[in-house]
DRENDRENTI-601757 format. One record per residue (C-alpha): z, y, x. Coordinates in steps of 0.001 Angstrom, whole numbers, padded with zeros to 6 digits, always signed. Layout:
<rs>
ZYX...
</rs>
This chain:
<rs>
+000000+000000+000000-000836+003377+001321+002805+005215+002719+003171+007850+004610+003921+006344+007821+005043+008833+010458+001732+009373+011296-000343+012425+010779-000633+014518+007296-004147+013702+007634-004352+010556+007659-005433+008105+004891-005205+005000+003712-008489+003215+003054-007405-000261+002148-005708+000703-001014-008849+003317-001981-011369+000256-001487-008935-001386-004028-008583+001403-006411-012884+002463-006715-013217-001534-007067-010934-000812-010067-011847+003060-011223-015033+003342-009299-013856+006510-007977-016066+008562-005312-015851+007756-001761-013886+009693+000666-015640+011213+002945-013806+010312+006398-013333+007161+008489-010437+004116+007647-008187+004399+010969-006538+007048+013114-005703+005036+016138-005062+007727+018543-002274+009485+016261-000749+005943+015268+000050+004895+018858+001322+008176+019311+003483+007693+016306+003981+004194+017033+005516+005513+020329+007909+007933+018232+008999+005139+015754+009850+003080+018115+012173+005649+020097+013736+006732+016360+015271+003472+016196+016880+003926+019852+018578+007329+019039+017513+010764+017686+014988+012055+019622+015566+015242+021544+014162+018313+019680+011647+018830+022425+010124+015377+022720+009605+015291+019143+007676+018739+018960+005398+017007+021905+004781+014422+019907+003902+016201+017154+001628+018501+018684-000254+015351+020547-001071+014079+017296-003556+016800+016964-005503+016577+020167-007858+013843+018677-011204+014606+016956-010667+012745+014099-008117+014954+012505-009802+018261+013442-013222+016791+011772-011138+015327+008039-009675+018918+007992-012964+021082+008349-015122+017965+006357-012512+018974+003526-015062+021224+001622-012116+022393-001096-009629+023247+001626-011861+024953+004300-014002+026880+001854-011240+028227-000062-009783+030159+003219-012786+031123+003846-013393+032618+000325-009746+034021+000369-010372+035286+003995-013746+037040+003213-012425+038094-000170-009252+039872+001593-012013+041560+003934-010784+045235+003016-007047+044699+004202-008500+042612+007443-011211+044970+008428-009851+046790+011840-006339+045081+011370-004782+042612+013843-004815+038941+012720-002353+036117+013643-003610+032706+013482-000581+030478+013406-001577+026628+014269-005260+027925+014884-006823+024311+016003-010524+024395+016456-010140+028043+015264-012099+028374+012725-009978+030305+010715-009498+032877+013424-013404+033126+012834-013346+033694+009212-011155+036559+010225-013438+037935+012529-016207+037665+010423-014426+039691+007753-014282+042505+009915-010403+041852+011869-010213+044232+015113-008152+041897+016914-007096+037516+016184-004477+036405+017922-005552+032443+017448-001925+030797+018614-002281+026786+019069+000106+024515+020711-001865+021829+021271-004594+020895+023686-007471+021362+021288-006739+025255+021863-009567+024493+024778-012005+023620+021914-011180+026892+020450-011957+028577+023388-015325+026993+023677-016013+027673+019934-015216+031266+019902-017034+032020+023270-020430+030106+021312-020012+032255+018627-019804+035299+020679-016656+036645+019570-014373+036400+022852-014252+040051+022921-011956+039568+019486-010617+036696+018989-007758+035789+021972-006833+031905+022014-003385+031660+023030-001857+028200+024087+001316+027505+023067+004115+027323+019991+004205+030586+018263+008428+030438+018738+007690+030970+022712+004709+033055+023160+004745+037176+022712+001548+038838+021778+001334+042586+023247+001563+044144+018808+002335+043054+015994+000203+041941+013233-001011+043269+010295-002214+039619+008665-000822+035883+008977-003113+033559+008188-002294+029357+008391-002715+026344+006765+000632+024601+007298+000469+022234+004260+001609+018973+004548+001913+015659+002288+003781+016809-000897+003680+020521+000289+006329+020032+002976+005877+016435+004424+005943+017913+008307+004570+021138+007595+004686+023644+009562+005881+026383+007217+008845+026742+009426+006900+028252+012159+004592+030861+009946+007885+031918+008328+009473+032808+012098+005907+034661+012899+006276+036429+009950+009477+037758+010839+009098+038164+014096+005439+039772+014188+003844+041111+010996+004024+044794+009935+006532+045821+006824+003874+045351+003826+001171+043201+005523-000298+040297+004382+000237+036586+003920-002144+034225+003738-001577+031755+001573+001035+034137-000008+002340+031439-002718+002949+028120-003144+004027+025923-005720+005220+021919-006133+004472+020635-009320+004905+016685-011098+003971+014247-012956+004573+010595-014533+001843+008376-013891+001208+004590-014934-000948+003162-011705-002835+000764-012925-004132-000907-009671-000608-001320-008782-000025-003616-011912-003018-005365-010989-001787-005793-007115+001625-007140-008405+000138-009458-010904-002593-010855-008125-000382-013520-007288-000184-015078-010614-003943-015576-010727-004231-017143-007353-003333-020612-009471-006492-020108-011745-008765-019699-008551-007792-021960-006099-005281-024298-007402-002556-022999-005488+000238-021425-007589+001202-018518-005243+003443-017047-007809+006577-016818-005328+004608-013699-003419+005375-011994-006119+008535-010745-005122+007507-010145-001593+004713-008308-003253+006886-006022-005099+009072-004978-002318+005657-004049+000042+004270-001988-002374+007223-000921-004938+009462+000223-002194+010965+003457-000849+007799+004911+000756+005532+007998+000113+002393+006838-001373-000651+009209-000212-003122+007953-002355-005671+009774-004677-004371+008887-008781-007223+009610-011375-006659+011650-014518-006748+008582-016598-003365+008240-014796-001618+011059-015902+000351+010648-018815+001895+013985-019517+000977+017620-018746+002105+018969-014932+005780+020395-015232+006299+022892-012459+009326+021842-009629+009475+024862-007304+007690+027729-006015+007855+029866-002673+007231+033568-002508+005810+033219+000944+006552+037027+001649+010384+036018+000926+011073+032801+001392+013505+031812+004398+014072+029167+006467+017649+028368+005461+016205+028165+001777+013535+025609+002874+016818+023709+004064+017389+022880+000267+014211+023168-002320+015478+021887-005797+013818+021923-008868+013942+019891-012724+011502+018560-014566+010910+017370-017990+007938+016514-019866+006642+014340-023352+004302+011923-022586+000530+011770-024044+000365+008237-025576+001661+004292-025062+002027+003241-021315+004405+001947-018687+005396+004771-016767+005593+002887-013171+005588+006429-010798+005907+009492-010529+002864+011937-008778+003936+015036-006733+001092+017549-005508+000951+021260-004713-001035+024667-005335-001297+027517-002231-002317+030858-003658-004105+033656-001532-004271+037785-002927-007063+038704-005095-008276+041019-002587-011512+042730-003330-012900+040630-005279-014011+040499-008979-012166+037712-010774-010255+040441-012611-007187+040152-010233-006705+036719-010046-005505+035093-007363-007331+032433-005516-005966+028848-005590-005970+026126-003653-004912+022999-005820-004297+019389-004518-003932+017918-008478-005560+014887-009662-006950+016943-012081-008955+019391-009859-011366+018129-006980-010491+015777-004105-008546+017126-001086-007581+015003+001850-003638+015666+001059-004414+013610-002104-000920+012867-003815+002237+011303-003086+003301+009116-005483+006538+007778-005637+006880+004290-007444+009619+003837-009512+012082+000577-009224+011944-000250-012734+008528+000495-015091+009328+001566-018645+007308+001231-021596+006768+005228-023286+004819+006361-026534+003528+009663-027625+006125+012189-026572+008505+010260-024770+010481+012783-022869+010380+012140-019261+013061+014539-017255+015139+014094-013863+016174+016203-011390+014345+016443-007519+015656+017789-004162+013536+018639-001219+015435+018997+001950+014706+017898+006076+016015+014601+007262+018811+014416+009657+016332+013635+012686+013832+015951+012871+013275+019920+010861+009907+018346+010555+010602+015433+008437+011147+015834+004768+013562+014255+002279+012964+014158-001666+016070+013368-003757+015424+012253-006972+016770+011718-010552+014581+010442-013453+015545+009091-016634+012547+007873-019408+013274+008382-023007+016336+006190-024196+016286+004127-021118+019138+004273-018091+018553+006847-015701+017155+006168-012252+017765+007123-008862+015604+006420-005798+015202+007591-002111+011752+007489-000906+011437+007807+002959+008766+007908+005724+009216+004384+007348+010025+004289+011253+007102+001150+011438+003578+001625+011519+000844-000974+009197-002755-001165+010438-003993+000290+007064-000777+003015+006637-001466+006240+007998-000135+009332+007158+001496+012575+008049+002704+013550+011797+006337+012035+011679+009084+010063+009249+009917+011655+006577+012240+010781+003321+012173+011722+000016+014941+010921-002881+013804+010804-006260+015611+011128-008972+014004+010562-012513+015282+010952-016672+013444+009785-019278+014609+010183-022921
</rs>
């Protein structure tokens, strides 16, 4: 089953997806099955997490080494909804960029210090801790724009730039909005570097859920009770091995159809990125409650997110631009994280579906999130779960740059 599993935030799962377009005949992904370069590299973390907590510095190497491979650099450009929508927001916001100084926090390849450029910024400040800053370097110099764009290696915590800045721009997302992001390090930028009144961008974002009945995960449960018909063979005591692979504590980063859904999205928490602190990232809570659509088995629950950038200049009569990550909007390579549920329980139309969840960084590493959550379903007994980024690494389970672990807890009534 596809978990996050201390790997990257970009990474996917293609096992389960072969599995789920067999079943929904959903579109193909666009990007290749395996990450190998950032699983050894996580492989090598996991293995140390088990030893003892890691020191702060070796795990910020770590996670910056998991971005010096190709493979991640090419899902995260490939990812038409993500990459054109900063470049829309970037181009749209031309009027407050034009002759301003831009910081580029977690700049990669650099194209969005580009963007910036190209919407008229006097100065980019492209800051990238990672080795791939020599790509950058290569890719500004070919598109002739040395003379404003200055790559800068290194973690924006360390490095001083000669001004401050007039515009942040970064895409710091991560798995359920905060799986390993790096929202920690825009938000000390921000203070440390950008002019009273300037701009953010994204300047919003919000966490919103779900209860979902995955059907593929029925089917994979129920496989071994078939296996008699085929072959002969009654396979029936996998079952329970089965359930604890794939109905476990993990982070599933998979992509869930709308046919999945079974209630409108119920808002959990949103951050004024112009206000939002550090110590309040410490502890993100939010509650839930919803009425379902019709008769299923409510099996999981499905977390995504929405980044919102200014209206700028343009003319969409003020609204802002969004960036959405739900099932019910186009593919994005963050998917969703779903978190299965111990128990499945039976709902009709407007079952009330409510519970309580707490975001908040695991004890190892700022980096790693933890989801706490409560859920009960309609009449039944309310449930509590903890969903974590395992410390092991699966062939086919790749995920976001470190462990993380999330606690669930869900009411339904």
């Amino acid at each position: 089953m596809s978990c996050i599993t201390g790997e990257s935030r970009r990474g996917k799962n293609y096992k389960y997806q072969d599995f789920r377009r067999r079943k929904h005949g959903s579109k193909k992904t666009s990007q290749r099955d395996s990450i190998q370069y950032r699983n050894n590299t996580r492989k090598k973390m996991s293995h140390l997490l088990k030893k003892r907590k890691l020191d702060k510095n070796v795990q910020e190497n770590l996670y910056f080494d998991s971005y010096s491979d190709v493979t991640i650099h090419e899902e995260m450009i490939a990812d038409h909804v993500r990459t054109n929508t900063y470049r829309t927001a970037i181009l749209r916001n031309s009027d407050a960029i034009r002759d301003r100084v831009v910081l580029d926090v977690g700049a990669g390849t650099g194209v969005l210090s580009v963007f910036c450029a190209q919407a008229g910024a006097r100065k980019v400040y492209a800051v990238e801790a990672c080795s791939i800053a020599e790509q950058a370097v290569k890719i500004v110099r070919q598109n002739k724009m040395d003379d404003r764009i200055e790559v800068i290696r290194g973690a924006v915590e360390t490095v001083e730039l000669p001004e401050r800045v007039d515009v942040i721009v970064s895409e710091w997302m991560g798995y359920a909005l905060l799986h390993e992001s790096m929202l920690n390090s825009v938000l000390f930028a921000r203070d440390k570097w950008l002019k009273p009144g300037g701009l953010m961008l994204p300047c919003k974002a919000e966490l919103y859920i779900s209860p979902i009945n995955d059907l593929v995960v029925e089917d994979r449960l129920n496989f071994w009770r078939t296996v008699k018909d085929q072959y002969g063979v009654d396979m029936s005591p996998m079952c329970d091995f089965a359930k604890g692979c794939i109905v476990n504590g993990d982070i599933a980063v998979t992509l869930v159809t709308v046919e999945d859904v079974l209630s409108h999205p119920c808002k959990l928490a949103e951050l004024d990125l112009h206000a939002v602190t550090t110590e309040q990232l410490r502890s993100v809570r939010g509650s839930f409650a919803c009425e379902c659509f019709g008769a299923a088995a409510v099996n999981a629950l499905c977390v995504w997110f929405t980044v919102s950038f200014p209206c700028g200049d343009g003319e969409e009569g003020g609204r802002p631009l969004v960036l959405s990550t739900s099932p019910f909007k186009p593919e994005t390579h963050w998917k969703q994280a779903v978190l299965y549920l111990d128990a499945p329980r039976d709902v009709v139309q407007d079952t009330r579906v409510a519970g309580e969840v707490h975001l908040y960084p695991s004890e190892e590493s700022a980096r790693h999130v933890c989801i706490h959550v409560e859920c009960a379903i309609g009449e039944h007994k309310k449930q509590c779960k903890t969903f974590s980024i395992p410390d092991g690494y699966s062939e086919h389970q790749h995920q976001h740059a470190a462990a993380a672990a999330v606690v669930v807890v869900v009411v339904v009534w």
